[in-house]
C-alpha positions in Angstrom: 16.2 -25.0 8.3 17.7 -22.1 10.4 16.1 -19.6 8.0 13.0 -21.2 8.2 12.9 -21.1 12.2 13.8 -17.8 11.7 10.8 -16.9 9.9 8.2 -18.8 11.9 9.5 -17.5 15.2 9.4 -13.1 13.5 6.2 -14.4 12.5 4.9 -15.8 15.2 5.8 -12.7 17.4 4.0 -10.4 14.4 0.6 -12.4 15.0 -1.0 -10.7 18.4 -0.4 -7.4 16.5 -2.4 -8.8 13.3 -6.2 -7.1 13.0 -8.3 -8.0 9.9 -10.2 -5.5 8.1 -13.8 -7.1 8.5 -15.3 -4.5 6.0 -14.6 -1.5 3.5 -14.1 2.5 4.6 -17.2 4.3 4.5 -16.3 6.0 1.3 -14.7 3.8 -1.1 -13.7 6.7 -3.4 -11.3 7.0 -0.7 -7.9 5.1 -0.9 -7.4 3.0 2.1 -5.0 0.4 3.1 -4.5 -2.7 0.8 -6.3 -0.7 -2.7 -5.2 -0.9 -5.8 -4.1 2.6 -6.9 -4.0 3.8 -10.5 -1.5 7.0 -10.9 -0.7 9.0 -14.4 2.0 11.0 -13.9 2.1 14.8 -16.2 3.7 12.3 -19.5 0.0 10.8 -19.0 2.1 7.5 -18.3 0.6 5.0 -16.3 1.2 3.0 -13.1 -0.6 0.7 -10.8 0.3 0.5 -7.3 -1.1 -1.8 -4.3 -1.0 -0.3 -0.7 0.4 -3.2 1.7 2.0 -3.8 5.2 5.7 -3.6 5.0 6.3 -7.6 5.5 4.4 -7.5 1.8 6.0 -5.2 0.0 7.3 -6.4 -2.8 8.3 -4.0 -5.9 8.4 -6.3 -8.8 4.6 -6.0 -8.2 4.2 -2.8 -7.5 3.3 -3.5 -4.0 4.3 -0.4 -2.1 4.6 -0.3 1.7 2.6 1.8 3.7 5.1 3.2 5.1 6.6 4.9 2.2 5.9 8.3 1.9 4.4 7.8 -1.9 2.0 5.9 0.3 1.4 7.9 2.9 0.8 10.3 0.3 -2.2 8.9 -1.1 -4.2 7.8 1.6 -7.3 9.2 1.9 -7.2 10.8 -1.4 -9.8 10.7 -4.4 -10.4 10.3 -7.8 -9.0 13.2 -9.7 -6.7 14.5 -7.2 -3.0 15.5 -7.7 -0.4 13.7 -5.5 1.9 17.2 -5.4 4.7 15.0 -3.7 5.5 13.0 -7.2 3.6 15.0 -9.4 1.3 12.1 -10.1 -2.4 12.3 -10.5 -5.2 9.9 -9.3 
């Protein structure tokens, strides 16, 4: 029960800070915040990764925090572009 109280109360404090994205970025070639990001990396192997807030991270999904700097790495990037950082490729 005291873990549970724990986690209502952090969450509780999180919620005034909480915005919803009502609608998509203006180009949705783009990658924005909570896509779903295919990368090949120069082995042409291939990954899938899902952009999230750090309370939904969770890496047996592939659900990478935006505050990672794989992440921060491919925001606003396109189709076709190289991701220098990891030597993956959009």
């Amino acid at each position: 029960m005291r873990g549970l109280d724990l986690r209502i109360r952090y969450l509780q404090k999180r919620m005034p800070d909480l915005r919803v994205r009502a609608a998509y970025p203006d180009d949705e070639r783009k990658i924005f915040f909570a896509a779903f990001v295919w990368l090949k990396n120069e082995a042409q192997v291939q990954i899938e990764y899902r952009i999230v807030g750090s309370d939904e991270r969770d890496y047996k999904k592939n659900n990478i925090s935006l505050d990672l700097p794989l992440a921060q790495a491919l925001i606003g990037k396109k189709v076709d572009d190289e991701v220098a950082r990891r030597g993956y490729k959009i």
